[in-house]
C-alpha positions, -999 to 999 in steps of 0.1 A, spaced: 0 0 0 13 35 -5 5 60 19 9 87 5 -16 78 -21 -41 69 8 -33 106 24 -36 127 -4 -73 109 -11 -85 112 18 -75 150 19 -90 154 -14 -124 141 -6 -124 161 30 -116 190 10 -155 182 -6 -170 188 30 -188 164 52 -215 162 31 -194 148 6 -173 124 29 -204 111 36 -218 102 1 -182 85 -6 -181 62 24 -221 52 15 -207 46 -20 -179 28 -10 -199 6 11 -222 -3 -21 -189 -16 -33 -185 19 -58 -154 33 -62 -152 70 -61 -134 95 -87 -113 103 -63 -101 69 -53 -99 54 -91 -62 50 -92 -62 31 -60 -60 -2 -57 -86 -22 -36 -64 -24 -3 -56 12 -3 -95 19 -13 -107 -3 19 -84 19 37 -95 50 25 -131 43 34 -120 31 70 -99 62 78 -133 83 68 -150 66 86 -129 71 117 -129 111 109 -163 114 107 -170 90 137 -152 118 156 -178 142 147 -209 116 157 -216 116 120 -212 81 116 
């Protein structure tokens, strides 16, 4: 996995807005892969959606 990759996606969808992190981690769970996480492979996509996850679990919004 790259983590840099991982980092700069996640910042790139937080950048959206809640809202928006939102709609990615429902996608993601529906097994979609967001524009933003296209060039990832699966591992560092199931990483992605765990690490919004945790953000917005900080904020009771998940």
């Amino acid at each position: 996995m790259n983590r840099k990759n991982i980092d700069h996606c996640i910042e790139a969808i937080c950048q959206k807005g809640c809202d928006e992190v939102l709609n990615t981690i429902h996608s993601m769970e529906r097994g979609e892969t967001p524009p933003d996480a296209a060039h990832l492979d699966p591992d560092e996509r199931q990483a992605v959606q765990r690490e919004l996850q945790a953000i917005m679990a900080v904020y009771g919004r998940f």
